[in-house]
VOROKE-620419 format. One line per 2 residues: their letters; for each residue x, y, z negated of N, C-alpha, C. Coordinates in steps of 0.02 Angstrom, whole numbers. Atoms other than C-alpha are relative to their C-alpha. Layout:
BEGIN
A> X,Y,Z,X,Y,Z,X,Y,Z; ...
This chain:
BEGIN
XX> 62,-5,37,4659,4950,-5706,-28,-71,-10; 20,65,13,4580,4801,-5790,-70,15,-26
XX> 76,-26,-10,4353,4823,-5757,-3,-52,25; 45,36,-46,4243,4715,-5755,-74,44,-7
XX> 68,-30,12,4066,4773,-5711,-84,-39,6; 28,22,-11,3929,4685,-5744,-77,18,-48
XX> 59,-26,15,3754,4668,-5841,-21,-44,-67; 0,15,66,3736,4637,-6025,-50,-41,5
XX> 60,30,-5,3567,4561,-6001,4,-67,55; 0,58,-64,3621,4421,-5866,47,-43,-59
XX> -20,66,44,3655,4258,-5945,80,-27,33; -46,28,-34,3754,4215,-5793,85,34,-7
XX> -51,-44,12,3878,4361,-5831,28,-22,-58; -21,22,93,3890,4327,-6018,33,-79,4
XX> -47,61,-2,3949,4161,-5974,40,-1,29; -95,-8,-44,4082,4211,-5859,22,24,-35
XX> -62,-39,48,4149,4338,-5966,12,-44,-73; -10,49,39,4145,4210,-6103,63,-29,17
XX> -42,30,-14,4231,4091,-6003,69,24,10; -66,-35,3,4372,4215,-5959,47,9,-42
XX> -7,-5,33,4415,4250,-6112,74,58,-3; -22,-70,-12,4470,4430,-6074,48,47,-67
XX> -43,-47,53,4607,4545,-6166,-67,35,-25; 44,-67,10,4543,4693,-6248,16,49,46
XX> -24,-62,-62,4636,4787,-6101,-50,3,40; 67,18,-36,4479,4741,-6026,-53,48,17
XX> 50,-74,14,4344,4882,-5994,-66,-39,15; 58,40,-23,4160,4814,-5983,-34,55,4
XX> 19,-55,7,4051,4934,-5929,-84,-41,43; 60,37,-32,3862,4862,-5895,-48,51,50
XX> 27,-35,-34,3777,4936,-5761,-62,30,34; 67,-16,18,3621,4940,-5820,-23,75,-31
XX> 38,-65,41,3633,5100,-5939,91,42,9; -28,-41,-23,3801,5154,-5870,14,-14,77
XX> 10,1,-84,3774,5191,-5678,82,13,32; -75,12,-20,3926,5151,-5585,-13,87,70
XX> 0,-56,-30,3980,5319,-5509,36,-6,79; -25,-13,-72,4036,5364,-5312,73,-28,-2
XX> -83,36,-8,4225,5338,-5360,17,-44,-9; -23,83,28,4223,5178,-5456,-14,-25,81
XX> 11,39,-42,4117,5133,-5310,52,-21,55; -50,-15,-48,4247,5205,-5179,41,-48,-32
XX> -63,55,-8,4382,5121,-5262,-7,-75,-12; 8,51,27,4308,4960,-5298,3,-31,99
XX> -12,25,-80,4274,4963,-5084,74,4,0; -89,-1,-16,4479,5002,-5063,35,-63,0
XX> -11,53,6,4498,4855,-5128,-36,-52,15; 25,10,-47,4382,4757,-5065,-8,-25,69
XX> -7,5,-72,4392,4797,-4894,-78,32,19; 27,-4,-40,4202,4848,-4868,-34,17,-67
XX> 60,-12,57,4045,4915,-4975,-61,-67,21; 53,35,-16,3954,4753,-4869,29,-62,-59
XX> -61,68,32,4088,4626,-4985,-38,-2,-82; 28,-11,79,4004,4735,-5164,-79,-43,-5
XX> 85,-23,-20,3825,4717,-5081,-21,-96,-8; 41,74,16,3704,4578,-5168,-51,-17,45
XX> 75,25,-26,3590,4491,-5033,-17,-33,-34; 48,28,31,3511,4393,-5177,-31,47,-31
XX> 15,-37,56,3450,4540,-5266,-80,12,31; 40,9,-7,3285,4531,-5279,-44,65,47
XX> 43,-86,-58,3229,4736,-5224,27,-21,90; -24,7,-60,3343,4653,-5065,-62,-11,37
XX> 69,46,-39,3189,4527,-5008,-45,53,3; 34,-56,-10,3078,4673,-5065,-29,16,50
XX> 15,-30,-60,3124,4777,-4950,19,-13,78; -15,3,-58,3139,4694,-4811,67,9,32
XX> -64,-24,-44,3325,4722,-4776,40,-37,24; -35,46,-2,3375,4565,-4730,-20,-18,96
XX> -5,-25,-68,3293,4622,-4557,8,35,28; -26,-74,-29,3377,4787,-4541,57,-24,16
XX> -80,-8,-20,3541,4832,-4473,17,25,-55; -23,-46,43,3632,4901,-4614,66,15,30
XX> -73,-30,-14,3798,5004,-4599,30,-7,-64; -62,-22,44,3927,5027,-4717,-17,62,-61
XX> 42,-66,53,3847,5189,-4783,-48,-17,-25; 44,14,13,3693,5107,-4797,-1,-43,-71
XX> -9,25,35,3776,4976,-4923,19,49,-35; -22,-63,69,3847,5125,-5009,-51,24,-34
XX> 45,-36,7,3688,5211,-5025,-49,-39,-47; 49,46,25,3580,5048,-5080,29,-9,-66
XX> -61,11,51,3730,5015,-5209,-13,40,-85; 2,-84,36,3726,5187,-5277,-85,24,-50
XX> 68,-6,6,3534,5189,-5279,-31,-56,-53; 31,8,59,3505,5052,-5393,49,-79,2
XX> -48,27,34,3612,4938,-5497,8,-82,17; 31,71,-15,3531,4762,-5446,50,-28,88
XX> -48,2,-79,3626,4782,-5252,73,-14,-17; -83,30,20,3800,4754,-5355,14,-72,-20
XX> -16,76,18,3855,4567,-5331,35,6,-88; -55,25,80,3909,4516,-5517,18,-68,-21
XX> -72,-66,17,4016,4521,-5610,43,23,60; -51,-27,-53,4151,4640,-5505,56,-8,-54
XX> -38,17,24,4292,4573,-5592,69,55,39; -50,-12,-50,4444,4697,-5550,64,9,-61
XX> -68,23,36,4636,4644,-5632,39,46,41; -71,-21,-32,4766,4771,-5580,-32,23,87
XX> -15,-29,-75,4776,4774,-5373,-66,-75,11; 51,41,-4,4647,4607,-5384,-74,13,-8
XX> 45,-11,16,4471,4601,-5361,-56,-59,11; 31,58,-9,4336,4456,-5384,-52,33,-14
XX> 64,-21,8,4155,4487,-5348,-43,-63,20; 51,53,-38,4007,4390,-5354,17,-67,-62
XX> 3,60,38,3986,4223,-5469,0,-64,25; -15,57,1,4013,4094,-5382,64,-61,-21
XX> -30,12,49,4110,3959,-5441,92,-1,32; -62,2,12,4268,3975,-5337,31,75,-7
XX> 8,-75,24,4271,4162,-5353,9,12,-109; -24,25,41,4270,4135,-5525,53,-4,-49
XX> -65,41,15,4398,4012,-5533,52,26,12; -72,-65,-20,4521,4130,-5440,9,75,-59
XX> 3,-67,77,4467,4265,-5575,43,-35,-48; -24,36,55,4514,4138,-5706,92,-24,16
XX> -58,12,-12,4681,4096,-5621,49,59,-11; -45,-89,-18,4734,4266,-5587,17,47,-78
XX> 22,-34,64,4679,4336,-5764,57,-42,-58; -18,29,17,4778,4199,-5837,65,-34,-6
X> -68,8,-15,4951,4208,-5745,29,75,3
């Protein structure tokens, strides 16, 4: 499968997926006005390794609510995830059996390598 998921309205996104310069095999699916469902989620953790790896501590409802002095679990990242769209590091870049999350720039750069060989 070749998904990325990110947020039409983020500048920072629109310039990665720019930069990529993505097939059309590509699926974009923004996750603003289409809510990423339980399975994507599930399989996006499989790969992964964890729903804490999807999970945005910059996101602003994060500071909010205070959760940066809770314990969270595993379910808890599922649940926050699930619950509202802003808790998904972006873009989730996923190529085949590969998966790049999060924007920074060597994350990225491994997107751009991978996408590109």
């Amino acid at each position: 499968m070749k998904k990325v998921y990110y947020l039409k309205n983020c500048s920072t996104c629109i310039r990665i997926l720019k930069g990529l310069n993505l097939t059309s095999d590509y699926i974009l699916q923004d996750i603003k006005t289409e809510e990423i469902t339980v399975k994507q989620l599930e399989d996006m953790k499989k790969t992964a390794g964890s729903y804490e790896a999807l999970f945005s501590k910059r996101s602003k409802l994060y500071k909010e609510m205070d959760l940066k002095n809770q314990e969270l679990t595993e379910r808890d990242y599922k649940h926050y995830i699930l619950e509202h769209y802003t808790f998904l590091s972006r873009p989730v870049i996923i190529s085949d059996d590969a998966i790049f999350i999060g924007n920074s720039k060597q994350v990225i750069d491994a997107a751009k390598n991978h996408i590109n060989n």
